[in-house]
Every structure is written in structure tokens, then in C-alpha cells.
C-alpha positions as CSV (number, residue, x, y, z in Angstrom):
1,X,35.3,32.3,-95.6
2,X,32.6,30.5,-97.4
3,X,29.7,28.6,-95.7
4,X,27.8,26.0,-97.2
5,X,24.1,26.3,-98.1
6,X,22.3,23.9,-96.0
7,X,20.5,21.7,-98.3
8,X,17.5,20.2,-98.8
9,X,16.2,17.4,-97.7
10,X,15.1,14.9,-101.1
11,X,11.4,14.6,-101.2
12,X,10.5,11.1,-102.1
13,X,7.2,11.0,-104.1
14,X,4.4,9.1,-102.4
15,X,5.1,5.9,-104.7
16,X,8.3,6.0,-103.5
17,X,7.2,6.7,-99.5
18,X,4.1,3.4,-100.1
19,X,6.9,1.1,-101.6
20,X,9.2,2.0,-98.5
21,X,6.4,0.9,-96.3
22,X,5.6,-1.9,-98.2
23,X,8.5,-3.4,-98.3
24,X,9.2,-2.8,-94.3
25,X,6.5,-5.3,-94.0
26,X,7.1,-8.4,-91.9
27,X,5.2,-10.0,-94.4
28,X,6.7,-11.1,-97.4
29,X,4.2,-11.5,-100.0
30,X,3.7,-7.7,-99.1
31,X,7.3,-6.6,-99.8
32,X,6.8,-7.5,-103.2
33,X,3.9,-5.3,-104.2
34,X,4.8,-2.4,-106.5
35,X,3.4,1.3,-106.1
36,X,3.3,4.0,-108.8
37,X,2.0,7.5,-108.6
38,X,0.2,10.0,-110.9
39,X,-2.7,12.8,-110.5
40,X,-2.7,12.2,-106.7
41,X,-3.7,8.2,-107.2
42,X,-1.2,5.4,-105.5
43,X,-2.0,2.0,-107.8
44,X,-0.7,-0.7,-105.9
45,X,0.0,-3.7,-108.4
46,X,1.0,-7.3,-107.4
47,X,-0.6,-10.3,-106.0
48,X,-1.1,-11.4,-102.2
49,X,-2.3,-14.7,-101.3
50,X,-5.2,-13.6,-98.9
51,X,-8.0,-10.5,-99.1
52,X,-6.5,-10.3,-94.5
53,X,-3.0,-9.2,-96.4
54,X,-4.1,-6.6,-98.9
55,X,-5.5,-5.3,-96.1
56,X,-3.0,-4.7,-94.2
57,X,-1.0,-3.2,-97.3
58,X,-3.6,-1.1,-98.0
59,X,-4.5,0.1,-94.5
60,X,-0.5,0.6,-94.6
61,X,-0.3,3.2,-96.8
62,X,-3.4,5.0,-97.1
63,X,-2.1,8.2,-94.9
64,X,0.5,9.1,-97.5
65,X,0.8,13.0,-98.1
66,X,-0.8,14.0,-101.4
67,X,-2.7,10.9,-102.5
68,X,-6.2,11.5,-102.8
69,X,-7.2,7.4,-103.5
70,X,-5.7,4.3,-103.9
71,X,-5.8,2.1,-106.7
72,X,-5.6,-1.4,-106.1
73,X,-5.2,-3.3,-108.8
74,X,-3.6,-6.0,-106.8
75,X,-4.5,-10.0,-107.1
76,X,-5.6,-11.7,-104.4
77,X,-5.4,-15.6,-104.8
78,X,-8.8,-17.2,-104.1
């Protein structure tokens, strides 16, 4: 009788952890921000219409396992 190897859980790179968070945001405008990864930097791209929101996006995602800064290249409307 055979047993199946217990498998691994998926590890989701920390672009795709911040744009899981992101987009559990009760805030819309913060949904639709987009997150890549590389050399331990998260760039957060989009644009938000207050500074209060990119905030709270990134103060959101700043804990994330294996990013060493953030790169936020998002716009915030003036």
C-alpha cells in the first residue's frame, strides 16, 4: 500500500503576498495598486487619490518576509 507524500505548501513570492493585502483593502482605490518583486525590493505602482491612502498601503505591506525596501513609485493626485 502506497501513501502519498504530503506536499508542500505553494510559497507565494512577496509581490504576490503585497497584492493579496492590497487588494483585501476596504478601500478601493487601494485594490487597484500593482506590486512586483526583485533583489528583495516591493515597487508598488498605481495611483491613489490622497498621500492618508498610500499610507495605509504602504504601512500595509511593509512586514512582508524577504523585502528589504519598498519602492513606491505610486501617484498620489494633488
Amino acid at each position: 500500500m502506497m501513501t502519498a507524500e504530503p506536499t508542500k505548501p505553494a510559497r507565494h513570492s512577496p509581490a504576490d503576498i503585497a497584492a493579496s493585502i492590497l487588494r483585501d483593502s476596504s478601500y478601493q482605490p487601494i485594490r487597484a495598486l500593482k506590486c512586483s518583486f526583485r533583489d528583495g525590493v516591493l515597487t508598488i505602482e498605481g495611483r491613489l487619490p490622497n498621500f492618508h491612502m498610500n499610507q495605509l498601503a504602504l504601512t500595509a505591506v511593509q512586514d512582508i518576509e524577504g523585502v528589504a525596501r519598498i519602492d513606491n513609485k505610486v501617484d498620489v493626485a494633488r
